[in-house]
C-alpha positions as CSV (number, residue, x, y, z in Angstrom):
1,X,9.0,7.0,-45.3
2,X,12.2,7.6,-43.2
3,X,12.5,5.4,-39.7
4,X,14.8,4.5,-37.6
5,X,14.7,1.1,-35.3
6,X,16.3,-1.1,-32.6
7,X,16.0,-4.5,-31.4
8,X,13.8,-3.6,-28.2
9,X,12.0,-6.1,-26.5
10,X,9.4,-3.4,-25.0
11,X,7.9,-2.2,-28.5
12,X,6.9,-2.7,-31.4
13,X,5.3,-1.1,-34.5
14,X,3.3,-0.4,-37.8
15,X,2.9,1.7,-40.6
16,X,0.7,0.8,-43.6
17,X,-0.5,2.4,-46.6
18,X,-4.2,1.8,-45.9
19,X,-6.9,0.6,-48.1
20,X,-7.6,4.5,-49.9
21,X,-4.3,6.2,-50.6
22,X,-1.8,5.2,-53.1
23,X,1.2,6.0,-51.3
24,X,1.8,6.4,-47.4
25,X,3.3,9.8,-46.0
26,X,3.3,8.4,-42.9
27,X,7.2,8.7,-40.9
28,X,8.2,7.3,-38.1
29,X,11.1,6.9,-35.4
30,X,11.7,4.2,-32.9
31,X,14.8,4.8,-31.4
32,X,14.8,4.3,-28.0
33,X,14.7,6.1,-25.8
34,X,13.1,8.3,-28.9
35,X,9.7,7.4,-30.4
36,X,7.7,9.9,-33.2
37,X,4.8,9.6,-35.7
38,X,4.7,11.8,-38.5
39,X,1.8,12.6,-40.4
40,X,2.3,13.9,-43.6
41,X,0.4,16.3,-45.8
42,X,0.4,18.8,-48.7
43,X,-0.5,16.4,-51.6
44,X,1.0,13.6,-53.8
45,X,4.4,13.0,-52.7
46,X,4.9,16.2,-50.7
47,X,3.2,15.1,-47.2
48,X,5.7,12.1,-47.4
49,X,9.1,14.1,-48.2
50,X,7.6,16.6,-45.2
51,X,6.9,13.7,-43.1
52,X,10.7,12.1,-43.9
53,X,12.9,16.2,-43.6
54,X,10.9,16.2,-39.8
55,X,11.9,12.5,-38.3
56,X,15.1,13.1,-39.6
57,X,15.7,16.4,-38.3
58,X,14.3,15.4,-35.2
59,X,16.2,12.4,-34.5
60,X,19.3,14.4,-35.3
61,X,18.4,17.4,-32.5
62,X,16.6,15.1,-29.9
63,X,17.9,14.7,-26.3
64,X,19.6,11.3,-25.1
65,X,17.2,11.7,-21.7
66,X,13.8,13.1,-20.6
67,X,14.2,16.7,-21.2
68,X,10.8,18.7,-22.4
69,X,13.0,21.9,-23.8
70,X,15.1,20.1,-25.7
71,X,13.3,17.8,-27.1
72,X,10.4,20.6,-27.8
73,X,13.4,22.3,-29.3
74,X,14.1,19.2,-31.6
75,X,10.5,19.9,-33.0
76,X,11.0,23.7,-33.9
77,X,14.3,22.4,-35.6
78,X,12.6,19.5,-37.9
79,X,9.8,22.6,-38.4
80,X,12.8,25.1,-39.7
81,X,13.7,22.1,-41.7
82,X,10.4,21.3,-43.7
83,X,10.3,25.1,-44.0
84,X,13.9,25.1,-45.9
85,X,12.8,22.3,-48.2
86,X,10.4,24.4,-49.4
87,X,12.9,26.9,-50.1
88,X,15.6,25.2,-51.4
89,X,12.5,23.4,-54.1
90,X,12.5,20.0,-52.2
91,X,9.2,18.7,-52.7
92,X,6.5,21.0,-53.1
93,X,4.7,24.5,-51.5
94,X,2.4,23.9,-48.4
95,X,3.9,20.4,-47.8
96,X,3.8,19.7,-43.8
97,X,3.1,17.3,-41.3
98,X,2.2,16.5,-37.7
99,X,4.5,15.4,-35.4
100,X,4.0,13.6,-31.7
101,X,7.3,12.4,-30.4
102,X,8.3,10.8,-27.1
103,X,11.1,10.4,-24.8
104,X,10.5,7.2,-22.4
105,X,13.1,7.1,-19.6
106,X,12.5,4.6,-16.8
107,X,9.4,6.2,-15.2
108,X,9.4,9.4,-16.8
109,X,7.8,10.3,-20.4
110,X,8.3,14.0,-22.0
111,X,6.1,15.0,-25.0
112,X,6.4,17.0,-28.0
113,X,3.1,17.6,-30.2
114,X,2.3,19.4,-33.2
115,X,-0.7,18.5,-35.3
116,X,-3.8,15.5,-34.8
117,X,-1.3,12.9,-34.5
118,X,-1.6,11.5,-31.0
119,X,-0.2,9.9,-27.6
120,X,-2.3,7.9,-25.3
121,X,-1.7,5.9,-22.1
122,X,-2.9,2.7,-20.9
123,X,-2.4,2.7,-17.1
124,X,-4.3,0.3,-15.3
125,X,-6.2,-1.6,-18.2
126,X,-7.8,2.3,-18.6
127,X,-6.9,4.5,-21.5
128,X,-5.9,8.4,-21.1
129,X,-5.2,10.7,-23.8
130,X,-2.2,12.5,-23.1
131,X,-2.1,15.0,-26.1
132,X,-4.8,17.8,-27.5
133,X,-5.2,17.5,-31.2
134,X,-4.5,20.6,-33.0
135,X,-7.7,20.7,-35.5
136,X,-10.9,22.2,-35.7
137,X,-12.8,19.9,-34.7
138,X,-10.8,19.7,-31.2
139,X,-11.7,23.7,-31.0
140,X,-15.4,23.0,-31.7
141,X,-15.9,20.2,-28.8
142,X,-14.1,22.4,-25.9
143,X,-16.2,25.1,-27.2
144,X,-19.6,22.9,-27.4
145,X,-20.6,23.6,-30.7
146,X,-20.7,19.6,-31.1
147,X,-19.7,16.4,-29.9
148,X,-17.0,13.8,-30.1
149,X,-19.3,11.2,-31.5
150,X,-20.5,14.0,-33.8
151,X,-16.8,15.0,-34.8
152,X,-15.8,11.3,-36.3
153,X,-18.1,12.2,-38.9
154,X,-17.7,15.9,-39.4
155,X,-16.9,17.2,-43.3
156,X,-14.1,19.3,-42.0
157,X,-12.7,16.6,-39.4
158,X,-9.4,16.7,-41.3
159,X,-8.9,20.7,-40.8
160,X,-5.6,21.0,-38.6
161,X,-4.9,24.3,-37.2
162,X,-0.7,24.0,-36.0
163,X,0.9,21.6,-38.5
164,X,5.1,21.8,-39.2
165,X,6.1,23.8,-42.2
166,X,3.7,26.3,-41.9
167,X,5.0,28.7,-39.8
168,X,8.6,29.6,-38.5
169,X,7.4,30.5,-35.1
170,X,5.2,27.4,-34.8
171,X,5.8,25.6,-31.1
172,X,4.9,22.3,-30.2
173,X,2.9,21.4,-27.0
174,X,4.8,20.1,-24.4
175,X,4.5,17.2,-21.5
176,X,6.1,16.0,-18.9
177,X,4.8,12.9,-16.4
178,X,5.6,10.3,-14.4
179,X,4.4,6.7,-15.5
180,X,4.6,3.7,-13.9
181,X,6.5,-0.3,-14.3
182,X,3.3,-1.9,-16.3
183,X,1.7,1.0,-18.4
184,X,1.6,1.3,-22.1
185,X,2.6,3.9,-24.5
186,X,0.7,4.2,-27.8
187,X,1.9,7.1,-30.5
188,X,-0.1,7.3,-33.6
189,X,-1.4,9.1,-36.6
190,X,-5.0,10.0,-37.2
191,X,-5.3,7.3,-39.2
192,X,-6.2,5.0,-36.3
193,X,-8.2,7.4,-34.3
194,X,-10.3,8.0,-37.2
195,X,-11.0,4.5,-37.7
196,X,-11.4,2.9,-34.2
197,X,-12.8,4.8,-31.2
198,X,-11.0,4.5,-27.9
199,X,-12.7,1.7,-26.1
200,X,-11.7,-0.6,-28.8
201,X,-8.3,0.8,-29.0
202,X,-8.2,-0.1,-25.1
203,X,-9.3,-3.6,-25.2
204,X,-6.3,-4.0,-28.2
205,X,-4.2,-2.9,-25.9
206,X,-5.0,-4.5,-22.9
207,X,-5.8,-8.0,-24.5
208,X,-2.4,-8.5,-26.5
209,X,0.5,-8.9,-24.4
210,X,3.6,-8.6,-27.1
211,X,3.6,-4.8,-28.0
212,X,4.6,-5.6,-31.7
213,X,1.5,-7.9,-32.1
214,X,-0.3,-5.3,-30.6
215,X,1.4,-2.2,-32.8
216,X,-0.1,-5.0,-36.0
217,X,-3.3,-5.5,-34.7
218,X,-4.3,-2.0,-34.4
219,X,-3.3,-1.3,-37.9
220,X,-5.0,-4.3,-38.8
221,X,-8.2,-3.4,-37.1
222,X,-8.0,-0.1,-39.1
223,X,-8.0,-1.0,-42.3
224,X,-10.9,-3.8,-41.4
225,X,-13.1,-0.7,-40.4
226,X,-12.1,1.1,-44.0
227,X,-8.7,2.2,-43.8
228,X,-8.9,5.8,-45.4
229,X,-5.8,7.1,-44.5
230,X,-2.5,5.8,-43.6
231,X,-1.9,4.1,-39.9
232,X,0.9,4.3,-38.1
233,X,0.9,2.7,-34.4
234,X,4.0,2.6,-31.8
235,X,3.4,0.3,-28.7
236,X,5.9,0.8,-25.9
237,X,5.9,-1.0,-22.5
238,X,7.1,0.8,-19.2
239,X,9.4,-1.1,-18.0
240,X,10.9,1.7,-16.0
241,X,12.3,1.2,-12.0
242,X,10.3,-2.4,-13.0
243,X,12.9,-3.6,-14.7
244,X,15.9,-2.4,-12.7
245,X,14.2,-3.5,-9.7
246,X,13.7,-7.0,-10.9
247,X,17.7,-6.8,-12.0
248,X,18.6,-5.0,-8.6
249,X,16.3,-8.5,-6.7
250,X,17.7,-11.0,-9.3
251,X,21.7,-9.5,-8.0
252,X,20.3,-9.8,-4.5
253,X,18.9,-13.2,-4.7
254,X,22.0,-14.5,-6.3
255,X,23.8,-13.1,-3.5
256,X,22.2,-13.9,-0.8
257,X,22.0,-17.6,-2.7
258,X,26.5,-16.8,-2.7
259,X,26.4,-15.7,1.2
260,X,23.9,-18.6,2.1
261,X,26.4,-21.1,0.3
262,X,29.2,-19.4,2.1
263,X,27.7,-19.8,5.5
264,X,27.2,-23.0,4.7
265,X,30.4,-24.0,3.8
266,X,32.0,-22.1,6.6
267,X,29.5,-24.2,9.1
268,X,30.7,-27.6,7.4
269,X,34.3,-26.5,7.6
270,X,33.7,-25.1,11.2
271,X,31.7,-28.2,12.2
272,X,34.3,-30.1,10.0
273,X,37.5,-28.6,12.1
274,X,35.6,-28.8,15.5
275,X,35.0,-32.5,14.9
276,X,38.3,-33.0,14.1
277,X,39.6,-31.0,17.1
278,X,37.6,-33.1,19.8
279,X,38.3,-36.3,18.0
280,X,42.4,-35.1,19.1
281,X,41.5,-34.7,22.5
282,X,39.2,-38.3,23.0
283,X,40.6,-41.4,23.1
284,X,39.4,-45.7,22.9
285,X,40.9,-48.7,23.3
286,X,40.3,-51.6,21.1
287,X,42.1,-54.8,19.9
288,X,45.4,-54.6,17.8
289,X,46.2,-58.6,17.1
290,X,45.3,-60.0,20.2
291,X,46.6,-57.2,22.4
292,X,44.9,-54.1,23.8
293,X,45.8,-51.4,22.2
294,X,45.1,-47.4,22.2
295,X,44.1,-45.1,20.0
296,X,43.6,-41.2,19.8
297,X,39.9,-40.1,18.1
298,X,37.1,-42.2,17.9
299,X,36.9,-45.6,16.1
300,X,35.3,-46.3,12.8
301,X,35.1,-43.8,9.7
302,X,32.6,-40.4,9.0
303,X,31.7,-39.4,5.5
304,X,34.9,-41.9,4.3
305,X,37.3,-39.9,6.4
306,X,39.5,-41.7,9.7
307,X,39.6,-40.0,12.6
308,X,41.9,-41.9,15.1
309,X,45.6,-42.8,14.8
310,X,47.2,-45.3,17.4
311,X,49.0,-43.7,20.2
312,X,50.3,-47.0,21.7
313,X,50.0,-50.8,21.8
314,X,50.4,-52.4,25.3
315,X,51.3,-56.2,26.8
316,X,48.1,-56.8,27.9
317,X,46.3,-59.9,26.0
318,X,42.9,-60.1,25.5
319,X,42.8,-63.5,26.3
320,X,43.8,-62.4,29.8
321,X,41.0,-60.1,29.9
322,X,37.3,-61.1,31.3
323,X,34.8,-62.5,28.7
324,X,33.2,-59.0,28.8
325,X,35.6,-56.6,28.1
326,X,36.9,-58.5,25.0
327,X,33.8,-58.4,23.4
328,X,33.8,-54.9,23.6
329,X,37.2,-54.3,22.8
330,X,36.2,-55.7,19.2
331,X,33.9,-52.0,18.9
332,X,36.3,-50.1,20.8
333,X,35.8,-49.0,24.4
334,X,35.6,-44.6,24.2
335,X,37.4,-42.9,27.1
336,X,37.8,-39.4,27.2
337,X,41.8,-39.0,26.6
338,X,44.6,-41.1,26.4
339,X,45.4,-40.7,30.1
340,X,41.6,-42.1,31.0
341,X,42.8,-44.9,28.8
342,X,46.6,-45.8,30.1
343,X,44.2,-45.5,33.9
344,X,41.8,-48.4,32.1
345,X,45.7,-50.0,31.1
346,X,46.2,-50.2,34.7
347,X,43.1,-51.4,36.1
348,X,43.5,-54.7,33.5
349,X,46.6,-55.1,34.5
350,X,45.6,-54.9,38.6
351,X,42.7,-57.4,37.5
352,X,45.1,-59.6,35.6
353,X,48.0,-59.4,38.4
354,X,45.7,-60.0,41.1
355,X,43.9,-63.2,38.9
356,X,47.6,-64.6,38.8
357,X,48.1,-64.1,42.3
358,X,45.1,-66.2,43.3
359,X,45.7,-68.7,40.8
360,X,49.5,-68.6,42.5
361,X,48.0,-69.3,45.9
362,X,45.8,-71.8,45.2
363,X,48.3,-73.9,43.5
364,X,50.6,-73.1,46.8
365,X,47.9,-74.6,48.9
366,X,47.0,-77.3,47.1
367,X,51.1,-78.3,46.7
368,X,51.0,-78.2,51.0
369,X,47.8,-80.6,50.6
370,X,49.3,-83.3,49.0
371,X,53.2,-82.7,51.1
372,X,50.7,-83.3,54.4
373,X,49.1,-86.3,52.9
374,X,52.1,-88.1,51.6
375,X,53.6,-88.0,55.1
376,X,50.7,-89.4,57.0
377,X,51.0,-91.9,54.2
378,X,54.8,-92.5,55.1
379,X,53.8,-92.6,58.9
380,X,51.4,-94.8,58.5
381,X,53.5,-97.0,56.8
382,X,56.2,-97.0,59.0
383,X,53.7,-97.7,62.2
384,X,52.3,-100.6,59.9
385,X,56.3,-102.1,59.5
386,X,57.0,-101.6,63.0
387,X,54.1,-103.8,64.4
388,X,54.7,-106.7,62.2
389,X,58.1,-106.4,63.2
390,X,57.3,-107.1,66.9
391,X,55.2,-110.3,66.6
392,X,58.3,-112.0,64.3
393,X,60.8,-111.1,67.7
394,X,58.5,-113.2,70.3
């Protein structure tokens, strides 16, 4: 058995010898984008050596991408090739084998199928078949000499009537359609179809999620129903625009996520630098060591950061200053610039001036009191003297 493989998360696969034959002529390929079952025939030894000349020929001829010609020209190739082996006495006369291979990119699957090996399509949780076997018994149903159910159990059921190695001119069937983010690709020999009918090979499908599990259990299933003839199974999950839509949303929500954060850093710096712009332009005046002093910004600290610086300290004294306004020069009085606060400056000062002048005139007065009252005292006195004075002359 030739195959080729790659780590892929999206499929998976089988081949197995059965429970019957003593050796498996079963091929397969699963190189993606490139997937192919080989079925092979001709006796001991033969059908597996026809089975290994087509997948290698095939993988050597087969497109990179979804092309039908090419890939239907990859077949006549690996046909020209079991042909040659003949020839050139590798392996033995009549050898041959069926062939179903697949190309699988994004959303678009092309087919090339020679032989009763097929390709189905779960789309939907329903199963298609995609390819027409190439056997008698596929001849006898389209022409209603008997049924499918009738054909699983037919004594020619393993006649094939296009096989490669047979003949030089031989051409495979080819397909080409669309398939969608969420379908499944299965490619297989006859060995499954033979042994479970297609409702059970759709609930297997649909029921387990990992596509190499899946690729197992069919096989499994097979040889539980009798496994008479090799089974090979390839499950492949479309992905397709799926995938690079989730990888083109995943880029977008990271950058929008980036732009977000950017906008949001610009509006912190913005709001940051505008805070820091009107605290320039504000002013307050609080108390520096017992005089009033003013600063430019607002008083107090935001998020750990200052933002005030003192512009000047004056020779006013809070204890000059009413009971009011000291207290709340201890939070700082706001003002809206520093000329608003040399104006507020000036007002103390008035209030202060105008307290001393008062204070100035009352003492004034009260110093003319006590003058007038001192020199009624001395009158009196001397009016007091000059009376006794009189009485001591007579």
């Amino acid at each position: 058995m030739a195959a080729k493989s790659s780590d892929h998360p999206n499929f998976g696969s089988r081949t197995d010898i059965g429970c019957v034959r003593d050796h498996n002529e079963d091929s397969l390929i699963v190189a993606p984008p490139l997937f192919a079952v080989a079925d092979g025939m001709g006796g001991h030894a033969a059908g597996e050596i026809a089975s290994e000349i087509a997948v290698n020929t095939l993988a050597e001829y087969a497109p990179d991408h979804a092309d039908s010609e090419t890939l239907g020209f990859a077949v006549a190739e690996a046909n020209r090739a079991v042909i040659r082996g003949v020839k050139e006495g590798v392996g033995r006369e009549g050898m041959g084998c069926t062939m179903t291979a697949a190309i699988l990119e994004g959303e678009r699957l092309v087919l090339a199928q020679v032989g009763d090996s097929r390709a189905y399509l779960l789309h939907k949780g329903k199963l298609q078949q995609l390819t027409r076997d190439h056997s008698l018994m596929a001849d006898m149903i389209e022409a209603g000499q008997l049924t499918a159910e009738e054909a699983r159990y037919h004594p020619n059921r393993s006649v094939i009537t296009r096989a490669l190695g047979s003949d030089p001119h031989m051409a495979a069937d080819l397909y080409e359609l669309n398939v969608e983010s969420g379908d499944r690709l299965l490619i297989c020999s006859d060995g499954l179809t033979t042994m479970l009918e297609d409702n059970a090979i759709e609930d297997i499908l649909g029921r387990i999620n990992d596509p190499q599990r899946c690729a197992s259990t069919l096989v499994s299933e097979a040889n539980g129903a009798g496994g008479y003839d090799n089974t090979t199974t390839i499950v492949v999950d479309v992905t397709g625009q799926g995938e690079v839509k989730q990888k083109r949303s995943a880029r977008k929500v990271k950058l929008s996520m980036v732009i977000t954060l950017l906008a949001l850093v610009l509006v912190c710096a913005g709001a940051f630098f505008g805070f820091r712009s009107y605290a320039n332009t504000v002013a307050y005046l609080t108390d520096e060591n017992g005089k009033v002093a003013v600063y430019r910004g607002i008083p107090g600290t935001l998020f750990g950061i200052q933002f005030n610086e003192l512009d000047h300290t004056t020779d006013v004294s809070i204890s000059d200053l009413q009971p009011g306004v000291a207290n709340r020069l201890s939070d700082g009085i706001r003002v809206d610039n520093v000329e608003a606060a040399n104006a507020l400056i000036e007002e103390y000062e008035a209030e202060i001036e105008a307290k001393n002048d008062v204070s100035r005139e009352s003492g004034d007065a009260k110093n003319g009191e006590d003058a007038g009252a001192s020199a009624d005292a001395d009158k009196k006195a001397d009016s007091t003297n000059s009376s006794s004075g009189g009485s001591a002359n007579r």
